[in-house]
SEGUTI-748702 format. One record per residue: x, y, z of N, C-alpha, C, O in turn; residue in three letters; residue number from 1. Coordinates in steps of 0.02 Angstrom, whole numbers, plus 32768, in hexadecimal, padded with zeros to 4 digits. Each point is the difference from the previous one (the first is absolute). Layout:
// residues N
REC  n_u  n_v  n_w ca_u ca_v ca_w  c_u  c_v  c_w  o_u  o_v  o_w code pos
REC    X    Y    Z    X    Y    Z    X    Y    Z    X    Y    Z  ALA NUM
...
//
This chain:
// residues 70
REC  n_u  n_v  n_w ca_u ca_v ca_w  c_u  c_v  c_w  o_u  o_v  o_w code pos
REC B2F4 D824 1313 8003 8027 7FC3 8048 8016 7FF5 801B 8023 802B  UNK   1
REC 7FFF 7FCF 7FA8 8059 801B 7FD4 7FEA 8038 8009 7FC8 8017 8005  UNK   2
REC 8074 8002 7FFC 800B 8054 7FEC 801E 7FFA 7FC6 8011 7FCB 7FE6  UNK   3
REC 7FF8 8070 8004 8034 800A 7FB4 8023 8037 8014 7FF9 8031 8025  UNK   4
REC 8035 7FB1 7FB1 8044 801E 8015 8008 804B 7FD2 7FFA 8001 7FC2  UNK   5
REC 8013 8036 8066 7FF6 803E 7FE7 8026 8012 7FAC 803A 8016 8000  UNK   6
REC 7FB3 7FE5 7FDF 802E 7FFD 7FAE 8035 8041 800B 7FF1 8034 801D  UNK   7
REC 8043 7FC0 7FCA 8042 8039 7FFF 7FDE 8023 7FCF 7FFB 7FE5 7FC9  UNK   8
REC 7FEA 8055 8040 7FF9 803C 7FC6 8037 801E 7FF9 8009 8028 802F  UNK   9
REC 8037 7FD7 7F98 8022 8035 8001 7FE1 8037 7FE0 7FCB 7FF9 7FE0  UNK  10
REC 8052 803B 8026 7FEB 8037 7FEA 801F 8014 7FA5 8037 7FFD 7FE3  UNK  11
REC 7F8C 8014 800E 8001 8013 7FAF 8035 8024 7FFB 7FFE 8035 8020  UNK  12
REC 8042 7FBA 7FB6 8036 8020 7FF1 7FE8 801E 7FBC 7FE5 7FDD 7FD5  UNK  13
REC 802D 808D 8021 7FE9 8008 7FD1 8048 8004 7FCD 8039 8010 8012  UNK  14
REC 7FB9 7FE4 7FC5 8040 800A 7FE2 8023 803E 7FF2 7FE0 8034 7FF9  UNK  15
REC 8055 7FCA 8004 8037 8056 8007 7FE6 8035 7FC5 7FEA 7FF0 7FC9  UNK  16
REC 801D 8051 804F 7FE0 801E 7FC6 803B 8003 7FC2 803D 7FFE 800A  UNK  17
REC 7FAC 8004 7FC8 8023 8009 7FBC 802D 8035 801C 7FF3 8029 802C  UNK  18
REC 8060 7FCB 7FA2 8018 802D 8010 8003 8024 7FB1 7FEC 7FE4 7FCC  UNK  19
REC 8032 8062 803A 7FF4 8024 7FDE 8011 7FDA 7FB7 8017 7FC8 7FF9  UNK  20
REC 7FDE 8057 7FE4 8006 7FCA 7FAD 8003 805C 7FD3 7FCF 8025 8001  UNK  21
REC 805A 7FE6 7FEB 801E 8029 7FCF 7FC5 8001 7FB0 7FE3 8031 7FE8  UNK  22
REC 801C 7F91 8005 7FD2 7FED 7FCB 7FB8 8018 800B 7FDB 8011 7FD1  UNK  23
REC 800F 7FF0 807F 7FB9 8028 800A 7FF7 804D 8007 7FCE 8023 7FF7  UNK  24
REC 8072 7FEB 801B 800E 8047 801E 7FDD 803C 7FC2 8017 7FFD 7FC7  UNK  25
REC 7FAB 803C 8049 800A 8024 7FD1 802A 8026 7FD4 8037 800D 8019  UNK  26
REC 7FBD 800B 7FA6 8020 8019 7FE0 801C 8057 8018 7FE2 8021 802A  UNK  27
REC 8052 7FF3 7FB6 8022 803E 800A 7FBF 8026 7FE5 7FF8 8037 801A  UNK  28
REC 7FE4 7FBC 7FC2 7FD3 8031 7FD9 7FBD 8002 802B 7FD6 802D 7FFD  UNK  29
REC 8029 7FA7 8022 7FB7 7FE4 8025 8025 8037 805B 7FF7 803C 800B  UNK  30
REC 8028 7F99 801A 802A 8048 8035 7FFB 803D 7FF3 7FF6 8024 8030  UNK  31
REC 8010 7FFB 7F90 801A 8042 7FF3 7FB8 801C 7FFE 7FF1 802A 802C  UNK  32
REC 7FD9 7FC0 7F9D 7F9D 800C 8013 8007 7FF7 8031 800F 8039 8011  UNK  33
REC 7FF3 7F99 8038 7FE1 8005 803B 8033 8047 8026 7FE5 802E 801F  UNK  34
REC 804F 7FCF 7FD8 8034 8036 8020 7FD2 8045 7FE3 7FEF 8027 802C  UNK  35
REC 7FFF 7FE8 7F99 7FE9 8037 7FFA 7FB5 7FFF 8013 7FFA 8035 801E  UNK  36
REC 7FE6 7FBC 7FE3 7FB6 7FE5 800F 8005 801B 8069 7FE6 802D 8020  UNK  37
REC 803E 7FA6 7FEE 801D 8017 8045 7FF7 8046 801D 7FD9 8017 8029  UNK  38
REC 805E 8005 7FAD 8030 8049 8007 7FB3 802A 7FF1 7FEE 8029 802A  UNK  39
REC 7FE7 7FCA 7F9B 7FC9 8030 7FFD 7FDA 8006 8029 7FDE 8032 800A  UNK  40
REC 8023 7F8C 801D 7FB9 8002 8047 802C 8026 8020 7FF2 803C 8001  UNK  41
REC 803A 7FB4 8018 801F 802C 8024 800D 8058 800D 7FF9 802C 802A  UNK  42
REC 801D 7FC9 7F9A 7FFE 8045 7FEB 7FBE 803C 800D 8003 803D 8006  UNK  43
REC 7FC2 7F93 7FFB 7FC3 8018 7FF5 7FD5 800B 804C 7FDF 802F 8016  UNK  44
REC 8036 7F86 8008 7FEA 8019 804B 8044 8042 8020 7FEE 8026 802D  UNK  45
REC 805B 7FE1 7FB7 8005 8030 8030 7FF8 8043 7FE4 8015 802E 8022  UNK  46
REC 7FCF 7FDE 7FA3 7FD6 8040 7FD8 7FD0 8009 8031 8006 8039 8014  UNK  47
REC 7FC3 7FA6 800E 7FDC 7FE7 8014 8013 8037 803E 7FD7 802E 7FFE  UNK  48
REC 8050 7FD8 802B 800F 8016 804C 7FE1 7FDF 8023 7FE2 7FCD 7FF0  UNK  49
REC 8024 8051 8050 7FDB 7FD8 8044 7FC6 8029 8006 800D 803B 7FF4  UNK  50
REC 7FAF 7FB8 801B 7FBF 801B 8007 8010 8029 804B 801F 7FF0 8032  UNK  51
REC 7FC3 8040 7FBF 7FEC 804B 802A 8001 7FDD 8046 8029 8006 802E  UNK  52
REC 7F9A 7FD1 7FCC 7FF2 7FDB 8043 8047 7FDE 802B 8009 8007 803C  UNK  53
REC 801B 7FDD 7FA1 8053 7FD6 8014 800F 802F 8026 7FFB 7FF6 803C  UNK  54
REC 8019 8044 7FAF 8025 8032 8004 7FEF 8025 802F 802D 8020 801B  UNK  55
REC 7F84 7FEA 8004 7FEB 801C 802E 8001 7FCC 8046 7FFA 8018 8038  UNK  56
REC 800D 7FB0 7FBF 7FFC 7FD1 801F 804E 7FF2 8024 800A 7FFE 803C  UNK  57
REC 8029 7FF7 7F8D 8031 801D 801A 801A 802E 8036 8017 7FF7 8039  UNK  58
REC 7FDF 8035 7FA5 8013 8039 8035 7FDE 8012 802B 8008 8034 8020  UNK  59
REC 7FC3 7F9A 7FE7 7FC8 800F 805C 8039 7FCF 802C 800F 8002 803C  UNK  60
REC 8010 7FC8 7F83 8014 7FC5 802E 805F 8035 8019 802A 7FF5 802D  UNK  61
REC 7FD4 802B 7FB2 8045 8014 8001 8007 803D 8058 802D 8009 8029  UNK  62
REC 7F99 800B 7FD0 7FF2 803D 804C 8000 7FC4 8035 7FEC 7FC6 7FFC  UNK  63
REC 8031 805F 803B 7FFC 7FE2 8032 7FBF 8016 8025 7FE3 8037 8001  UNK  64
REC 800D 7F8A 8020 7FD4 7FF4 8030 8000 8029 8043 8020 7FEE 8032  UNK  65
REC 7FB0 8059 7FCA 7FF5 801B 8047 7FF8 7FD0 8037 8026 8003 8030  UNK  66
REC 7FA1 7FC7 7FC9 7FFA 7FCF 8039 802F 7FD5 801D 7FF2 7FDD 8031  UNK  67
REC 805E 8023 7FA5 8028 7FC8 8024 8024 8027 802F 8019 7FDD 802B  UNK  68
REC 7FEF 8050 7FDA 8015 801A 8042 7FC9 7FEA 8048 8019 8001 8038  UNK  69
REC 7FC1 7FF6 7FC5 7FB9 7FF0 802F 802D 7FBF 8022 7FE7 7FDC 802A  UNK  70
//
């Protein structure tokens, strides 16, 4: 019985990613909605503060440990 001869698989070359293209790039007007759109979430989670719980949690983590002297 022949054998067959193992076929060369090269490996799938993917092609290079696009480089940047100016012509796709959004508009100054389209940046400036997402820039403010942004700034409001933002704005809004740090209105927001850190919950009671963080904060108590914190500062258990902040005391030192009676037991590491042991």
């Amino acid at each position: 019985m022949k054998r067959k001869k193992p076929m060369n698989r090269q490996r799938s070359r993917q092609p290079p990613p696009p480089s940047f293209n100016p012509s796709r790039a959004l508009g100054r007007d389209i940046q400036a909605q997402i820039g403010d759109q942004l700034r409001a979430l933002h704005d809004d989670i740090v209105r927001q503060g850190v919950p009671e719980r963080f904060v108590d949690l914190l500062a258990r983590l902040d005391k030192p440990d009676d037991k590491q002297g042991e």
